[in-house]
N, CA, C and O atoms as a Tinker XYZ file with bonds, in Angstrom:
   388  protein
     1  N      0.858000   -1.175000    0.000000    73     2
     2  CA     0.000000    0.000000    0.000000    64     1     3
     3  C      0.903000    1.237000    0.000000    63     2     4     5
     4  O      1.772000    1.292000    0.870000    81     3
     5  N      0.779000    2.324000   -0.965000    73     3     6
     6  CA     1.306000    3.286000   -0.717000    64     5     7
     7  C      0.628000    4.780000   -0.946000    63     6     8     9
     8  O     -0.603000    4.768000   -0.944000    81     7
     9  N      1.172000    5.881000   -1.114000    73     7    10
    10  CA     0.371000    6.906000    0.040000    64     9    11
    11  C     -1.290000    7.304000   -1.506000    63    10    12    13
    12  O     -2.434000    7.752000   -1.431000    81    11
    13  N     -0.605000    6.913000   -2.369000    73    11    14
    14  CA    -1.995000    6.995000   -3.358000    64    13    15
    15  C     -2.838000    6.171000   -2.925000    63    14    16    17
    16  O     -3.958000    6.666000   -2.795000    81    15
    17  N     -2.733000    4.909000   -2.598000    73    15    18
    18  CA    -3.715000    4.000000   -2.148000    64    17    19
    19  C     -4.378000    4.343000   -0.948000    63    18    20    21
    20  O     -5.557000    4.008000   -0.833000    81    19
    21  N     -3.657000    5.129000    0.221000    73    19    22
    22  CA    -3.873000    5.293000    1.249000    64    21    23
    23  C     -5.468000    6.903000    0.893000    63    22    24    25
    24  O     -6.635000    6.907000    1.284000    81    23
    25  N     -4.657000    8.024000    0.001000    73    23    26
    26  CA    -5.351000    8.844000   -0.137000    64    25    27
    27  C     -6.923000    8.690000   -0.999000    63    26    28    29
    28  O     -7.862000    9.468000   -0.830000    81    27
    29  N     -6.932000    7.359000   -2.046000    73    27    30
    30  CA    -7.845000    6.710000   -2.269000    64    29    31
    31  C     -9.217000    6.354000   -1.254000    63    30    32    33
    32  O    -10.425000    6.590000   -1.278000    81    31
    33  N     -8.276000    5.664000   -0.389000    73    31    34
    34  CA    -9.225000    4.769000    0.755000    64    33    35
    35  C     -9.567000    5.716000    1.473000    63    34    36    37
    36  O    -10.249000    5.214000    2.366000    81    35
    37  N     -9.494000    6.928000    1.637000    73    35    38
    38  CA    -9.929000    8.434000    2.699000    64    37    39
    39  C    -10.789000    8.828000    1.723000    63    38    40    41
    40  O    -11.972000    8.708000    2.043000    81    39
    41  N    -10.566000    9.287000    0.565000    73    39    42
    42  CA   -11.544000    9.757000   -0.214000    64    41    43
    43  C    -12.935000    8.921000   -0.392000    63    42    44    45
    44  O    -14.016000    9.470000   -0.603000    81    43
    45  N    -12.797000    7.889000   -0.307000    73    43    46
    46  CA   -14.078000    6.967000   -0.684000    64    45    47
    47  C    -14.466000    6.813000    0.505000    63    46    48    49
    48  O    -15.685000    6.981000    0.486000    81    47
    49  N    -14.054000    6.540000    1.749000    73    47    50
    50  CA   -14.613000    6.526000    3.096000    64    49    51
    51  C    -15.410000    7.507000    3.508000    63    50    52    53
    52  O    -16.505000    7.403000    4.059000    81    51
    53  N    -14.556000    8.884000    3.092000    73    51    54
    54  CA   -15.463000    9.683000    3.798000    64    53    55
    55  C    -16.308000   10.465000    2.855000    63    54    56    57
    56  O    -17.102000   11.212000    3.426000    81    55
    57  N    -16.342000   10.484000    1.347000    73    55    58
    58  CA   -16.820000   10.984000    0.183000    64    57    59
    59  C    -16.423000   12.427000    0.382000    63    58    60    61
    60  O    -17.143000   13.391000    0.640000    81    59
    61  N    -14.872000   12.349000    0.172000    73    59    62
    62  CA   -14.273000   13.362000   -0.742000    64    61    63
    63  C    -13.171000   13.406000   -1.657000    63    62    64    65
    64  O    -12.399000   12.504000   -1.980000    81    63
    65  N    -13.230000   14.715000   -2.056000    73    63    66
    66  CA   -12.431000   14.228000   -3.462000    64    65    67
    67  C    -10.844000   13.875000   -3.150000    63    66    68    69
    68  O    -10.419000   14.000000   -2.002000    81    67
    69  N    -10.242000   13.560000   -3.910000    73    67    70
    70  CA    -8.672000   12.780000   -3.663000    64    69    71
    71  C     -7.757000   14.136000   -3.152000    63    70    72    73
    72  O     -7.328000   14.165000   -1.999000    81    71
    73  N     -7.561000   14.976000   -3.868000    73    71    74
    74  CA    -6.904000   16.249000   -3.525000    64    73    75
    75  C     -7.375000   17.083000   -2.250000    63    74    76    77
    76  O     -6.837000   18.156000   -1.975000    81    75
    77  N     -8.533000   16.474000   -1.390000    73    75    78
    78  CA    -9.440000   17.119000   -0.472000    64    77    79
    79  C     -8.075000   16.086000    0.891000    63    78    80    81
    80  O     -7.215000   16.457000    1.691000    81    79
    81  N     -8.607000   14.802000    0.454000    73    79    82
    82  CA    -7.865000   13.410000    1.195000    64    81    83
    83  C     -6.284000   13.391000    1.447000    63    82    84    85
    84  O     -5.622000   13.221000    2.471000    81    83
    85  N     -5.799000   13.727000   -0.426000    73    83    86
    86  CA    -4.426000   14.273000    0.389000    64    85    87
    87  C     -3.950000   15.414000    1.140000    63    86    88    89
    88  O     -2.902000   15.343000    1.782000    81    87
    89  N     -4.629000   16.419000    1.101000    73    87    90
    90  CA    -4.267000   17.617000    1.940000    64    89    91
    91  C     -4.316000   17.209000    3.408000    63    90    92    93
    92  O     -3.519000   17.512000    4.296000    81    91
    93  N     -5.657000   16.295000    3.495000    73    91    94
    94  CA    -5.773000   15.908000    4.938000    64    93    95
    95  C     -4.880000   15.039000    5.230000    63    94    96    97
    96  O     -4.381000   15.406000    6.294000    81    95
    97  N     -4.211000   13.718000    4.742000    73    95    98
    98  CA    -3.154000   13.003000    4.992000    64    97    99
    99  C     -1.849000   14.012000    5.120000    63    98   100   101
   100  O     -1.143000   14.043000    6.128000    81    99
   101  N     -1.606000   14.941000    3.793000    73    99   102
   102  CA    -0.413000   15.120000    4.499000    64   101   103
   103  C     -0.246000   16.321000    5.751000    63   102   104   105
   104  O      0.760000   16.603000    6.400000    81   103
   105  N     -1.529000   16.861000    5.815000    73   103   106
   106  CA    -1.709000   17.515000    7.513000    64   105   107
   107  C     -1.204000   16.894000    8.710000    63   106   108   109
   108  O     -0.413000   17.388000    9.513000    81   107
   109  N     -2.056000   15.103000    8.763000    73   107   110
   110  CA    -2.003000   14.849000    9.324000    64   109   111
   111  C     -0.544000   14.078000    9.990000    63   110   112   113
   112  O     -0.231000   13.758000   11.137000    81   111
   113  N      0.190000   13.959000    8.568000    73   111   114
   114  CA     1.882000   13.619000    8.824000    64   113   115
   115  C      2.826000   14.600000    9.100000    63   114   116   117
   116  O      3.823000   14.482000    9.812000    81   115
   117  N      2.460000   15.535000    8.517000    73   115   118
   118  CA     2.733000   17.161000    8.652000    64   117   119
   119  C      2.853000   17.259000   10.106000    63   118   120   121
   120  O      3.895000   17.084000   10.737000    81   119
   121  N      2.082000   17.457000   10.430000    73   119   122
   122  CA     1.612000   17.280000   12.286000    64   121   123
   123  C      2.653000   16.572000   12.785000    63   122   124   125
   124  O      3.774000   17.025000   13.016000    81   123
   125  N      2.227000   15.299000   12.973000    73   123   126
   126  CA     2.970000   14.247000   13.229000    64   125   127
   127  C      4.734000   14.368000   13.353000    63   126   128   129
   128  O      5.339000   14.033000   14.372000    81   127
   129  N      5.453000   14.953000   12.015000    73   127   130
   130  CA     6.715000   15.230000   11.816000    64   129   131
   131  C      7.120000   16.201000   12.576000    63   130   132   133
   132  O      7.903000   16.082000   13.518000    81   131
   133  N      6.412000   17.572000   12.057000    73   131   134
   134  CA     6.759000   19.096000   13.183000    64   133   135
   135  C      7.244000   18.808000   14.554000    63   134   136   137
   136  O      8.297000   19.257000   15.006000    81   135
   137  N      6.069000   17.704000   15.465000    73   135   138
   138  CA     6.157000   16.876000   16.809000    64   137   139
   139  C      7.392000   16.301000   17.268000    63   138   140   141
   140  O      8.163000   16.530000   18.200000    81   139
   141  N      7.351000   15.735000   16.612000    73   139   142
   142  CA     8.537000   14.885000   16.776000    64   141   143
   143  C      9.585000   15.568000   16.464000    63   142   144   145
   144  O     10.535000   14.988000   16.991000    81   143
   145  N     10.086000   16.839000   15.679000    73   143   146
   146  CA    11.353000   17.479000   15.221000    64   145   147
   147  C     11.256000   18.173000   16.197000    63   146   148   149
   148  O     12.251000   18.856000   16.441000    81   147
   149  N      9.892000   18.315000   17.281000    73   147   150
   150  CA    10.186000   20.168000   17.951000    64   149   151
   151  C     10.649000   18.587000   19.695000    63   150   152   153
   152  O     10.618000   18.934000   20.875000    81   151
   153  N     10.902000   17.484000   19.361000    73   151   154
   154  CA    11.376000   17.197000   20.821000    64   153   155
   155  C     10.106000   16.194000   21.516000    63   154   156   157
   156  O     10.283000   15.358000   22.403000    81   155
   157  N      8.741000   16.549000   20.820000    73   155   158
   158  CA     7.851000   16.319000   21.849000    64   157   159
   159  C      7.355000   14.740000   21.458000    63   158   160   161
   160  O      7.845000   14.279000   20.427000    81   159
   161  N      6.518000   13.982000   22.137000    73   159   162
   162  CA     5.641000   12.680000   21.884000    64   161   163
   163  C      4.036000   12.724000   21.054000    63   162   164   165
   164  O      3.002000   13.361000   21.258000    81   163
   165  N      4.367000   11.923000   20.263000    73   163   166
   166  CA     2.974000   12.218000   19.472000    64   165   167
   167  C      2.434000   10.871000   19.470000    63   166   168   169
   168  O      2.792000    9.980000   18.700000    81   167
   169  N      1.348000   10.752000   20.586000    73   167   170
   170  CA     0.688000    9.545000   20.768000    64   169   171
   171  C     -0.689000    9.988000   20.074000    63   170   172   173
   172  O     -1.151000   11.118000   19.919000    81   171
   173  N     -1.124000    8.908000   19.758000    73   171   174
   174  CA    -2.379000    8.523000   19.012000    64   173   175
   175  C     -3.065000    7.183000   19.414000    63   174   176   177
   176  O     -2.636000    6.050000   19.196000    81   175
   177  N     -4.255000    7.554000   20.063000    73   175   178
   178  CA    -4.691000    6.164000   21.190000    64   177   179
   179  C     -4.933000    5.201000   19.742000    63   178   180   181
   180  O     -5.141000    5.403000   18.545000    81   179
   181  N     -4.762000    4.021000   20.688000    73   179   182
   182  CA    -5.397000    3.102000   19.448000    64   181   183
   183  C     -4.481000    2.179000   18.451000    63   182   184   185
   184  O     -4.554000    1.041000   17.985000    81   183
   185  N     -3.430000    3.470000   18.366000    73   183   186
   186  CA    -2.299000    3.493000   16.920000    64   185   187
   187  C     -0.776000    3.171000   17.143000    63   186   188   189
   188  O     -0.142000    2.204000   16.721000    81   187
   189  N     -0.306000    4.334000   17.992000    73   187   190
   190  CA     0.844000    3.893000   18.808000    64   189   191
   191  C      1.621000    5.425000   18.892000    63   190   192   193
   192  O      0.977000    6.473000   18.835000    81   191
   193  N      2.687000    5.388000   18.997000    73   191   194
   194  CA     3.373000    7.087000   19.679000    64   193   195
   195  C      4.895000    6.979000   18.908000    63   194   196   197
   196  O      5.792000    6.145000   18.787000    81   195
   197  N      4.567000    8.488000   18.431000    73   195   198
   198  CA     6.293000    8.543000   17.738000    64   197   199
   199  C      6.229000    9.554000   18.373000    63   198   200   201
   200  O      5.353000   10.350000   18.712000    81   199
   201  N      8.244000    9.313000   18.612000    73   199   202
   202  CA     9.084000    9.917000   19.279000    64   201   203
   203  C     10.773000    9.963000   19.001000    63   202   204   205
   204  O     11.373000    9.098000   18.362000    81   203
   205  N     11.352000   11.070000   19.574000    73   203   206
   206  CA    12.674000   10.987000   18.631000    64   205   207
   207  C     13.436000   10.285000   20.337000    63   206   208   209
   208  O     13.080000   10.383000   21.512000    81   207
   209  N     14.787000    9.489000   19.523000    73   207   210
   210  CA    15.458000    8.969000   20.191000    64   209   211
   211  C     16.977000    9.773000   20.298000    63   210   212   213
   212  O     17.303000   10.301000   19.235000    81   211
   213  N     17.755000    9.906000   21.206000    73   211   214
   214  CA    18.806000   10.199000   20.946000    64   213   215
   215  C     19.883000    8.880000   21.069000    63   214   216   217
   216  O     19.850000    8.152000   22.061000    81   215
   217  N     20.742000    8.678000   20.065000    73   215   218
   218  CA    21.726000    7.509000   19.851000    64   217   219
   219  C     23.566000    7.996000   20.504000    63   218   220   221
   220  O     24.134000    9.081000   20.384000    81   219
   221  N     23.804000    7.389000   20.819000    73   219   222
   222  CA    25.136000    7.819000   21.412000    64   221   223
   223  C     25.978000    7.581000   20.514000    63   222   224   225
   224  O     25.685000    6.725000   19.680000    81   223
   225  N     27.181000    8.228000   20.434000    73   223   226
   226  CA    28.540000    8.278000   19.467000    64   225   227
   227  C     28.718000    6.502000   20.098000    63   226   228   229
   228  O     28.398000    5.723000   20.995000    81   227
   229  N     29.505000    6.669000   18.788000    73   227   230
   230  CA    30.226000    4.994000   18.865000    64   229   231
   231  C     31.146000    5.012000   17.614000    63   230   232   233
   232  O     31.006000    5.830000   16.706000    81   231
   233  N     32.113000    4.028000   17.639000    73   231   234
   234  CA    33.203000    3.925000   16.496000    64   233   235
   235  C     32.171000    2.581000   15.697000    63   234   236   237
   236  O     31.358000    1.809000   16.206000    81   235
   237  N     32.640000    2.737000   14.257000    73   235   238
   238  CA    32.063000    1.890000   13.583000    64   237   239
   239  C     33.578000    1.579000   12.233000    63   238   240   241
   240  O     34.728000    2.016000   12.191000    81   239
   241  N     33.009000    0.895000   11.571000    73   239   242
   242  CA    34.076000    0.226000   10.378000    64   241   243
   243  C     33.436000    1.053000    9.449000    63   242   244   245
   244  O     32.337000    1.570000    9.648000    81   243
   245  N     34.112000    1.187000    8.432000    73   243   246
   246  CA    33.647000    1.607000    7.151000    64   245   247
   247  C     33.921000    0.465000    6.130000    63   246   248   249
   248  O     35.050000    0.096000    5.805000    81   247
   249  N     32.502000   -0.158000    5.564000    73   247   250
   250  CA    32.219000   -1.297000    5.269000    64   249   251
   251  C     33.077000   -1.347000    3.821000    63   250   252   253
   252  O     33.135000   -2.391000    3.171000    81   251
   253  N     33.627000   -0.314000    3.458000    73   251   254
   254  CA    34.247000   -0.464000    2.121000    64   253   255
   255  C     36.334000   -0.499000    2.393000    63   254   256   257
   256  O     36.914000   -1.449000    1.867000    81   255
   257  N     37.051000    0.370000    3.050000    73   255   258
   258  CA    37.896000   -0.121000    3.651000    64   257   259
   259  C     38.130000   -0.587000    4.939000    63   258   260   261
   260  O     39.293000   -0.816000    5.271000    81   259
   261  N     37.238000   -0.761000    5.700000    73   259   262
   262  CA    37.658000   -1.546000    6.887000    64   261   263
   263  C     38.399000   -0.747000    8.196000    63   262   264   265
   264  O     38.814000   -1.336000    9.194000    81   263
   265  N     38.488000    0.960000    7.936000    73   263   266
   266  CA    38.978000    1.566000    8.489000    64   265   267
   267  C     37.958000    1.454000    9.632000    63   266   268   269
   268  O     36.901000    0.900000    9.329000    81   267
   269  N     38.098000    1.896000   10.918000    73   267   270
   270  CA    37.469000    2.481000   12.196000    64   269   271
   271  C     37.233000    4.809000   12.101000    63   270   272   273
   272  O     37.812000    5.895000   12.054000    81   271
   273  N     35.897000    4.068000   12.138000    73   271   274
   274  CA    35.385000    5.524000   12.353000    64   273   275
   275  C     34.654000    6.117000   13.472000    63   274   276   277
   276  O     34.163000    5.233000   14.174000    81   275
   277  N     34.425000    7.224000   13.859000    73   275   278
   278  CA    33.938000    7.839000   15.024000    64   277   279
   279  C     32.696000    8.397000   14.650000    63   278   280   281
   280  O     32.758000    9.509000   14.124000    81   279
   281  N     31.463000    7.831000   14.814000    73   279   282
   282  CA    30.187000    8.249000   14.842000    64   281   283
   283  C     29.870000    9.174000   15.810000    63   282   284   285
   284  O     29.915000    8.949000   17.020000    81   283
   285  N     29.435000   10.580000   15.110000    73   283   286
   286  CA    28.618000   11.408000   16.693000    64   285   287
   287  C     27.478000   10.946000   17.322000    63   286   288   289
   288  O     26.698000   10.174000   16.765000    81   287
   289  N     27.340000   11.329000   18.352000    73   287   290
   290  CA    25.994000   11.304000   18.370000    64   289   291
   291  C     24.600000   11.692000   17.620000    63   290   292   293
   292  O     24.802000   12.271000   16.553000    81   291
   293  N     23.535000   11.541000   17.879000    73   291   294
   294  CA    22.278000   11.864000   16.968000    64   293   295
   295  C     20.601000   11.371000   17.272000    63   294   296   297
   296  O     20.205000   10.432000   17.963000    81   295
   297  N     19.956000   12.192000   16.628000    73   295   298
   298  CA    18.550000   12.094000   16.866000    64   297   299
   299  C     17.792000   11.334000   16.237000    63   298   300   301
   300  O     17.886000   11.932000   15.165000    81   299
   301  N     16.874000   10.209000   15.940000    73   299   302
   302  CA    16.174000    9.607000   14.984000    64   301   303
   303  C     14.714000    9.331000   15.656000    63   302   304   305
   304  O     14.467000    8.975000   16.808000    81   303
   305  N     13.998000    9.551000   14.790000    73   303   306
   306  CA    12.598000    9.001000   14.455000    64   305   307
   307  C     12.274000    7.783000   15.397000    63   306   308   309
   308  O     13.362000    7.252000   15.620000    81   307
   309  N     11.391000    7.175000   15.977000    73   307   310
   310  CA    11.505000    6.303000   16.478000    64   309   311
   311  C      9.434000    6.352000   16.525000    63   310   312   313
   312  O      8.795000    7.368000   16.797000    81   311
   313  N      8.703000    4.733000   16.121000    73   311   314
   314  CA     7.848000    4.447000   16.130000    64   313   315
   315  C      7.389000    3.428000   17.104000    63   314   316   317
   316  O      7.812000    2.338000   16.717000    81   315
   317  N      6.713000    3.309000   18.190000    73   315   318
   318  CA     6.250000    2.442000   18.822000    64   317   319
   319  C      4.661000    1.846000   18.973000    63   318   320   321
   320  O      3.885000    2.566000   19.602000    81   319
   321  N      4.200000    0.706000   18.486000    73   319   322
   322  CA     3.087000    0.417000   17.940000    64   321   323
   323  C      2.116000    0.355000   19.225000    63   322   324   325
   324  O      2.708000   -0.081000   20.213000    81   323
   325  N      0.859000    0.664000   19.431000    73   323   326
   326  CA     0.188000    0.385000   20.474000    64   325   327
   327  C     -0.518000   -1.132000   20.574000    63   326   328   329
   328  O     -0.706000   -1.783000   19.546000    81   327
   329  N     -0.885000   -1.632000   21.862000    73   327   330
   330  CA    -0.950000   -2.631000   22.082000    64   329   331
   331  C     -2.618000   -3.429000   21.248000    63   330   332   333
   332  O     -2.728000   -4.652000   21.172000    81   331
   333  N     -3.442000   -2.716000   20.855000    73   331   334
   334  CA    -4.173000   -2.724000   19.708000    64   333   335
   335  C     -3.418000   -2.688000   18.418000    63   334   336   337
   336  O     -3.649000   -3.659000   17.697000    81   335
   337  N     -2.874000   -2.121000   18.116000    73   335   338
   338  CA    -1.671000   -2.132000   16.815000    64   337   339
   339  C     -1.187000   -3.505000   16.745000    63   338   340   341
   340  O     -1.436000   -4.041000   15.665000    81   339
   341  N     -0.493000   -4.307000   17.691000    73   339   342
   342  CA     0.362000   -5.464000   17.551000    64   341   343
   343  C     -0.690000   -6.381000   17.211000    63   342   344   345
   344  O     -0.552000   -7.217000   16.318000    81   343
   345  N     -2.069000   -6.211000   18.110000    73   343   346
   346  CA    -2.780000   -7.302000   17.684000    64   345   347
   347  C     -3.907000   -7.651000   16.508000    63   346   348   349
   348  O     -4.299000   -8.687000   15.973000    81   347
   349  N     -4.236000   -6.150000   16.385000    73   347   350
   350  CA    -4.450000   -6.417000   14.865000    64   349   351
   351  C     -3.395000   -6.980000   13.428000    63   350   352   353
   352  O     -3.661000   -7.356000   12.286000    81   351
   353  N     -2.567000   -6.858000   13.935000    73   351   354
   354  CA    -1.409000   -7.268000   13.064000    64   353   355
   355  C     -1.333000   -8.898000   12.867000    63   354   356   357
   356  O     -1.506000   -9.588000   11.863000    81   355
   357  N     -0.951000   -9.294000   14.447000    73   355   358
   358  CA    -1.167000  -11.085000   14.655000    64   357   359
   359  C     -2.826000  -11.538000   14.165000    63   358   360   361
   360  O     -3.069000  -12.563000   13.528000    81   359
   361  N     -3.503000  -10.890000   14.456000    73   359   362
   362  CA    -4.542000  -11.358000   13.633000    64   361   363
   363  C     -6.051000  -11.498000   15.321000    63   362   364   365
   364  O     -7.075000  -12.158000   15.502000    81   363
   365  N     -5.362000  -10.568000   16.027000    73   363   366
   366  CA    -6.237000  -10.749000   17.314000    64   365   367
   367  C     -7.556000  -10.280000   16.903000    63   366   368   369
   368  O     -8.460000  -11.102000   16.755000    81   367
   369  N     -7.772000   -8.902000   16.684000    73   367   370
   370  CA    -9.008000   -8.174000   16.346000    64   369   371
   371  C     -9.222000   -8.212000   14.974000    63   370   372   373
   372  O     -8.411000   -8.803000   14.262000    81   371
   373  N    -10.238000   -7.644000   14.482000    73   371   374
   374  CA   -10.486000   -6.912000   12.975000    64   373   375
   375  C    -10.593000   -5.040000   12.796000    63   374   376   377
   376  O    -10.266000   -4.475000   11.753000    81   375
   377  N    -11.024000   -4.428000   13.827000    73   375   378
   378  CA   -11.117000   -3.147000   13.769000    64   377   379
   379  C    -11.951000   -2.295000   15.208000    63   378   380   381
   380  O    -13.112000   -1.945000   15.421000    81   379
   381  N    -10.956000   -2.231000   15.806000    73   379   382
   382  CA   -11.013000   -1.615000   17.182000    64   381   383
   383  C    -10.698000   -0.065000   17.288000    63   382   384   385
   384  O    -10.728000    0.556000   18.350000    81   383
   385  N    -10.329000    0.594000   15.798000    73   383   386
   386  CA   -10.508000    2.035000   16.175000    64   385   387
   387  C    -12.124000    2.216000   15.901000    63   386   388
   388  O    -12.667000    3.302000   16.103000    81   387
């Protein structure tokens, strides 16, 4: 599935037009991203909560000569699924939002 399919399935759900659906999808990632870049937790009952992680420096190889390198530290994205999330997945529920 990708984000045309996704903006499809909004438009026909809620009967509007596709360009109505993507504005609202990418609001709603829009959102979502800003959150998470300004530091903060963006939970969504039901769904699950993104949040940024901070990773610590570490030396690593460089997979092409084999040298040792010094990684800084850094911030990443980080998704954690809610406990409705996992089980619709295994196949527990069908649709609990």
């Amino acid at each position: 599935m990708n984000k045309a399919d996704i903006v499809k399935d909004i438009a026909e759900k809620i009967n509007v037009s596709q360009v109505t659906a993507e504005r609202m999808l990418y609001s709603v990632l829009n959102g979502i991203m800003e959150g998470v870049a300004c530091g903060n937790k963006v939970h969504i009952a039901g769904f699950g909560t993104f949040e940024q992680k901070k990773r610590a420096g570490h030396i690593c190889k460089n997979p092409r000569t084999g040298e040792e390198m010094q990684v800084g530290s850094y911030r990443m994205p980080v998704f954690r699924p809610s406990a409705a999330f996992k089980r619709k997945v295994t196949g527990g529920i069908d649709n609990e939002l």
